[in-house]
N, C-alpha and C positions, 0 to 999 in steps of 0.2 A: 557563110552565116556570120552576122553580126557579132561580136565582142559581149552587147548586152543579150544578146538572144539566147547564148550560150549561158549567160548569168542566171536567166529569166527561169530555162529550161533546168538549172539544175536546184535550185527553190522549187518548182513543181515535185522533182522526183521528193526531194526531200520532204515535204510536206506530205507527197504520198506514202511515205516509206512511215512515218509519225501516224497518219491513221489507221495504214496497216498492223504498227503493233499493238496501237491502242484498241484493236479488235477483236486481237485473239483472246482466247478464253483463258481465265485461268490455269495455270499446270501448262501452258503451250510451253512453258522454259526447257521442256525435254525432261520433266516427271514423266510416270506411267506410273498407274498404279492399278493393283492387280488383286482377287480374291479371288473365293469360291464361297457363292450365297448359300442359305439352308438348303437352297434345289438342287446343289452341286453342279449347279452353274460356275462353269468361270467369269469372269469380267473381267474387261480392261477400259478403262477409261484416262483422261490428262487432272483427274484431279478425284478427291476421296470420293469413293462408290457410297452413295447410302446405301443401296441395297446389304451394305457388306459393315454399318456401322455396329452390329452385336457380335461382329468377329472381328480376326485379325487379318490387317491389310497388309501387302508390301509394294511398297515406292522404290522405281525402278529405273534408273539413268539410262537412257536410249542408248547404250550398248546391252543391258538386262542385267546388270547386276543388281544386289540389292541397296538401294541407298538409309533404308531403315526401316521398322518393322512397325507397323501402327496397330498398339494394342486397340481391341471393342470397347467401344464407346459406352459407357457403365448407365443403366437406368434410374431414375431417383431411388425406387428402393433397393438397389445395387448400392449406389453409392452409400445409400444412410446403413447400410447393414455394413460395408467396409467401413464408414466412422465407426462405428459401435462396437468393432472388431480391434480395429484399430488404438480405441479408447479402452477397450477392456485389454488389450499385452501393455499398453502404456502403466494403468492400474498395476497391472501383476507386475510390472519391471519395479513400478515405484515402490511394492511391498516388498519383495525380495530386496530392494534398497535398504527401505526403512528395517525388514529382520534382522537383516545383517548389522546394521547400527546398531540394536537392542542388543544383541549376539556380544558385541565388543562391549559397551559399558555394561551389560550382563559381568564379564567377565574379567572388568577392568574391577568392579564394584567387590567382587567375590574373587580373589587369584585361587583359591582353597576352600575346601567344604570348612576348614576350624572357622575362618571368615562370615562364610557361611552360617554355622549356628550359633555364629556371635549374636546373628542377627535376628536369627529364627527366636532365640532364648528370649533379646530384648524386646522384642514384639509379643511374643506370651505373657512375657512380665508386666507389660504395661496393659492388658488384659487382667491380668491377674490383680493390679490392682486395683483396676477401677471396680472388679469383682468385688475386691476384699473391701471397698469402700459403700461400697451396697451392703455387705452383709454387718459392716457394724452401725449403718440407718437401721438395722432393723433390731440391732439389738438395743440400743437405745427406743426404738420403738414397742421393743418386749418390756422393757423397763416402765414408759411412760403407760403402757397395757397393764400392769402390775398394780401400780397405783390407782389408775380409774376404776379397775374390780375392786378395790378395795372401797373407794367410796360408793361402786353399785353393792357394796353388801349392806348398805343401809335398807338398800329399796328390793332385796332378794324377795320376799313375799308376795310384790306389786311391784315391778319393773317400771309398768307405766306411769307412777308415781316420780321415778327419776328425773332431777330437772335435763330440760332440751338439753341447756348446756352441756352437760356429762352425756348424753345418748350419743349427741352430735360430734362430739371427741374422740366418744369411743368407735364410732363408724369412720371417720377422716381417719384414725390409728389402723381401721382393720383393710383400708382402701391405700393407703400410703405403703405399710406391709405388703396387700398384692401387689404393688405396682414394680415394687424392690425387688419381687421374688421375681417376678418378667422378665424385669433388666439383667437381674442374676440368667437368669435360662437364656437371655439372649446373646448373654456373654459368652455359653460354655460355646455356642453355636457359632458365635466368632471367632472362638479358639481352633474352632475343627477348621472353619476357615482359611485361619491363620497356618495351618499346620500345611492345607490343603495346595495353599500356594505356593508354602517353601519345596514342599514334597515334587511338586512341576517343577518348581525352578532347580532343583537340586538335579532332577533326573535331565535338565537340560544340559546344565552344566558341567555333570560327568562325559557327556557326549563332546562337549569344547573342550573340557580339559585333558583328554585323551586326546582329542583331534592338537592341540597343542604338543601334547608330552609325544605326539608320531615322528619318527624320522623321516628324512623327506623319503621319497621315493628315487633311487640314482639307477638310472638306466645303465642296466650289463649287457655285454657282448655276449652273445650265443658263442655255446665253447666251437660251433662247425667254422663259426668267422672269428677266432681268433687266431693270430698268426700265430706260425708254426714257429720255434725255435732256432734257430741255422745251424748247422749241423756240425760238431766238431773238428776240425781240421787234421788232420792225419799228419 
């Protein structure tokens, strides 16, 4: 045989040997992959079983070991229930994040309960006086009340004689007074408020201030694992 015949002949194989691999089916690389369906059927197949995609499959190197384990293929509302899952431990990580920050500037804020009802005190007080500032509106308003009876005693006989002016006075006095008295009532009710949140915050704070004032915890030998002595020498 010719020199070119020989050339000729081995571009054929090779050409053949390029369609051959260009044929084979996916997974021919020497995968197997293997389940057991809801029928507890087994399968085997050169590439992933659909039959087998709501379980788990295993991919299998043509000696039979395992080359990896292919978790089931998740459904839309699989998936969207794993986000939702997922997003609500993300939430709870991020709150026990953020308590624990509150937790430290809680306690950075207050080191001691005297700290404490430094603040409790100045928070009442400043209640107290926007109270005490209502209640001398209205005694100026007793005062200015005072004076207009004194000019309705002209008109005691016939009230409705009184000019508009003075009626009209004396109603804005006795509506300015209720409104004083509200603010007053709404104050004591900020006060309990006020009391209300120190009272949480305080009973928090004894719980950090003790977990602070704790010694650590120091791990002891059990007396059976302690070594023994060595023994006097004779």
């Amino acid at each position: 045989m010719s020199k070119s015949a020989w050339v000729t002949g081995g571009l054929v194989l090779l050409l053949m040997g390029a369609e051959f691999a260009a044929a084979q089916p996916q997974g021919a690389s020497g995968s197997i992959y293997t389940c057991v369906d809801r029928n507890g059927r087994r399968l085997t197949a050169d590439r992933p079983i659909p039959e087998c995609l709501d379980r788990e499959q295993r991919e299998l190197s043509p000696s039979g070991t395992t080359r990896r384990q292919i978790g089931p293929s998740l459904t839309e509302i699989e998936r969207t229930a794993l986000e939702a899952q997922r997003r609500k431990e993300a939430e709870e990580r991020a709150r026990v994040v953020e308590e624990r920050r509150r937790e430290r500037v809680l306690v950075a804020r207050y080191p001691d309960k005297a700290a404490h009802d430094v603040e409790r005190a100045a928070a009442i007080q400043l209640v107290d006086d926007v109270t005490a500032t209502a209640e001398k509106r209205i005694t100026e308003l007793q005062a200015e009340r005072k004076k207009l009876d004194v000019e309705m005693e002209f008109y005691k006989k016939d009230p409705n004689k009184a000019p508009m002016t003075l009626r009209r006075k004396m109603a804005e006095n006795e509506e300015i007074v209720a409104e004083q008295q509200r603010f007053i009532a709404g104050q004591d009710q900020e006060k309990r408020r006020v009391h209300a949140r120190f009272d949480t915050e305080l009973a928090q704070l004894r719980k950090l201030w003790d977990a602070q004032r704790s010694p650590p915890v120091i791990a002891t030998t059990p007396a059976s694992e302690t070594p023994a002595a060595p023994a006097a020498s004779r």
